[in-house]
C-alpha positions as CSV (number, residue, x, y, z in Angstrom):
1,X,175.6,109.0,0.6
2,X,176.0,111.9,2.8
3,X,176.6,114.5,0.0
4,X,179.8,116.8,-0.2
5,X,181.6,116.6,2.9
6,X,183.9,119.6,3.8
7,X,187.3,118.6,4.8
8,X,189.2,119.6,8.0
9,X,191.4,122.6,5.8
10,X,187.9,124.2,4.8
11,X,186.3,123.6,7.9
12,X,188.9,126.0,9.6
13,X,189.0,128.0,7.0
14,X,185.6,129.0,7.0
15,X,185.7,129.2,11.2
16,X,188.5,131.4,10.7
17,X,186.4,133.6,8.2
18,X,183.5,133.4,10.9
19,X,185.4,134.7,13.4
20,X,187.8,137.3,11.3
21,X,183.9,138.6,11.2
22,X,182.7,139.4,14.6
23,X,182.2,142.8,15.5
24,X,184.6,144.1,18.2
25,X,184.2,143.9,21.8
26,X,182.2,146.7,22.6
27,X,182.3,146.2,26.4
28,X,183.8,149.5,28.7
29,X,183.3,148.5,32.3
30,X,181.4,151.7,34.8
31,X,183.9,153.7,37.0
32,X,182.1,151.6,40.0
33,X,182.6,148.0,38.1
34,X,186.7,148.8,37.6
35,X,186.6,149.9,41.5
36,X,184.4,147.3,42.3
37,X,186.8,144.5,40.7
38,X,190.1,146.4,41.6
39,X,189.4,145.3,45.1
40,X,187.6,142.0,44.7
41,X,189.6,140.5,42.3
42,X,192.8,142.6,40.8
43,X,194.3,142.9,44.7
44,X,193.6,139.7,44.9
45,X,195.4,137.9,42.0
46,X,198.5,140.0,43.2
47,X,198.6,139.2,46.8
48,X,198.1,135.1,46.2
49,X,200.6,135.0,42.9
50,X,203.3,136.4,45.3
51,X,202.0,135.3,48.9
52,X,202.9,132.0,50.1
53,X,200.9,131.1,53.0
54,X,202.1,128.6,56.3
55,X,202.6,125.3,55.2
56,X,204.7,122.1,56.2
57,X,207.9,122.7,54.1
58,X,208.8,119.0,54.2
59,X,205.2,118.2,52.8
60,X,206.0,118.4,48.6
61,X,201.6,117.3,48.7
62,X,201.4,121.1,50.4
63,X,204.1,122.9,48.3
64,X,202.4,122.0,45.5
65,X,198.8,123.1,46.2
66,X,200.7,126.5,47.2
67,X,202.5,126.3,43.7
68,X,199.4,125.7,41.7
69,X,197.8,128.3,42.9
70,X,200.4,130.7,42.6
71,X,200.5,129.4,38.9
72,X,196.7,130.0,38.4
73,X,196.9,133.8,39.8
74,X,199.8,134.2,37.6
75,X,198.5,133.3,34.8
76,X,195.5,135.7,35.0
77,X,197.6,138.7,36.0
78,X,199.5,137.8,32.9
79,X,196.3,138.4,30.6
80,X,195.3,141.5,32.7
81,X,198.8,143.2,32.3
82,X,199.4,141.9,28.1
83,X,196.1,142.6,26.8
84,X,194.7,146.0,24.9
85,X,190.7,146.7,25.7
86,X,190.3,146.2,22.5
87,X,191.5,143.0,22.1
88,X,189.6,142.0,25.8
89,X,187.2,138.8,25.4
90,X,183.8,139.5,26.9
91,X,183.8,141.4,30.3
92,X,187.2,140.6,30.8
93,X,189.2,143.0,33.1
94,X,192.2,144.6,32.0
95,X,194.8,146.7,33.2
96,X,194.4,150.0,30.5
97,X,190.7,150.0,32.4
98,X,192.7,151.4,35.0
99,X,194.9,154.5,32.7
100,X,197.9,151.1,32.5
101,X,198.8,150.6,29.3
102,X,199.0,146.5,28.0
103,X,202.3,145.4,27.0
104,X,203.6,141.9,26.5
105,X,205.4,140.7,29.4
106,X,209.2,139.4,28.5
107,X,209.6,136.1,29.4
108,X,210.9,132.7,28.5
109,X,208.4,131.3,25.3
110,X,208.3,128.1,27.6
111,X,206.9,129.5,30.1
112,X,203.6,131.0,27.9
113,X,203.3,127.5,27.1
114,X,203.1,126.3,30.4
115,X,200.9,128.4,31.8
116,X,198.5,128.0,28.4
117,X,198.5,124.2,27.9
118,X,199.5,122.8,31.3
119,X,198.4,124.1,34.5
120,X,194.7,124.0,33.4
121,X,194.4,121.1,30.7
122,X,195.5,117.7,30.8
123,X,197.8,117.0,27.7
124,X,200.0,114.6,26.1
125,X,203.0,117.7,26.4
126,X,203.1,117.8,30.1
127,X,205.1,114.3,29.3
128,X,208.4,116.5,27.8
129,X,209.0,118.0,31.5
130,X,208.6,114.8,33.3
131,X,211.0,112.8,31.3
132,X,213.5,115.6,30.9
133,X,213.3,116.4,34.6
134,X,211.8,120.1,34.3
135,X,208.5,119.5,36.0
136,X,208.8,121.8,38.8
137,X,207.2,125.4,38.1
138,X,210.3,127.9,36.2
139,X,210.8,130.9,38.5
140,X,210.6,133.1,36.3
141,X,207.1,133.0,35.9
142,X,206.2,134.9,38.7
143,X,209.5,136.8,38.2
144,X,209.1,138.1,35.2
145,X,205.9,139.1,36.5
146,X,207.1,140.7,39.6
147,X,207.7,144.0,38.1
148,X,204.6,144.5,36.3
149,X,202.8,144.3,38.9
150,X,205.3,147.0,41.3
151,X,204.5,149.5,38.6
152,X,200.6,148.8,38.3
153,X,200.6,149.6,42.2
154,X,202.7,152.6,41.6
155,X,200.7,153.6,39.2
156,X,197.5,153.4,41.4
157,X,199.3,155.2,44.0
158,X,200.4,157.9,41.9
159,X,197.1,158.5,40.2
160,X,194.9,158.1,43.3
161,X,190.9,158.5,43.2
162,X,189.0,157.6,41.5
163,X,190.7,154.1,42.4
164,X,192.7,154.3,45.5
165,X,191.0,156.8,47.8
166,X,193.2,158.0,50.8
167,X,191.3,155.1,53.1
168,X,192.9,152.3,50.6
169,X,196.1,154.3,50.6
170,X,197.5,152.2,53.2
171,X,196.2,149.0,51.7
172,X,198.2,149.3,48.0
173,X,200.9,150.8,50.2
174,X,201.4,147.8,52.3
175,X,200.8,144.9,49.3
176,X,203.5,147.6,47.5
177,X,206.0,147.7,50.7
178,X,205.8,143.4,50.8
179,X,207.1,143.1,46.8
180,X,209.8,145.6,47.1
């Protein structure tokens, strides 16, 4: 009645194919879009993933509007730092548009997971850390994190203009001085 219907393993298997076939992401960013977005939106992601702004401490409603947005900037740092240019999706930004190389991160496999599947989708997982009691956020999230983002600032420092002029000096200095 409706002809040959492709099951759900060909289905995939001819997405996969698809997408095996796209060309590459051909998208280099100008000198004035990477300075442009290193001060909108890289400084950014570092100073709210590490900054914790005044909050009632006894208010767990608060902590965890603080937390989830800690989460969120991590978890975009964490795609800026681990991914090559020439893997980037789209226009994304990442850190080897700036002379950093990409390098996966070490961390706990949990955590990956986490970021990926809960902090931005509701799913049926999330139900393994309530019932065995490991809801809150891991640390080392943003700890295995920390580092990473110490030597991307270094690195700015060290290399200077075209990127960090000597009027943002004091600005990357400063964010540097607060994670060290």
């Amino acid at each position: 009645m409706f002809g040959k219907m492709e099951t759900t393993n060909q289905l995939c298997l001819r997405t996969h194919l698809m997408n095996c076939e796209r060309k590459p992401n051909s998208f280099v960013p100008t000198e004035r879009q990477r300075i442009a977005l290193l001060y909108d939106s890289v400084f950014y992601e570092i100073l709210y993933a590490f900054g914790i702004s005044h909050h009632d401490w006894t208010d767990y409603c608060a902590w965890e509007h603080v937390n989830f947005s800690r989460m969120g900037h991590a978890r975009a740092l964490y795609d800026f730092f681990e991914t090559p240019a020439s893997k980037r999706q789209q226009d994304d930004a990442v850190s080897e548009d700036y002379g950093f190389a990409a390098r996966k991160i070490d961390r706990p496999a949990n955590d990956r997971i986490r970021l990926n599947k809960q902090l931005f989708h509701l799913t049926y997982a999330r139900l393994q850390y309530s019932e065995s009691g490991t809801k809150p956020w891991p640390n080392t999230i943003l700890s295995c994190l920390h580092e990473r983002c110490v030597e991307f600032i270094r690195h700015l420092l060290a290399n200077g203009t075209p990127f960090v002029g000597p009027q943002e000096v004091a600005t990357w200095q400063t964010l540097l001085d607060r994670l060290t």
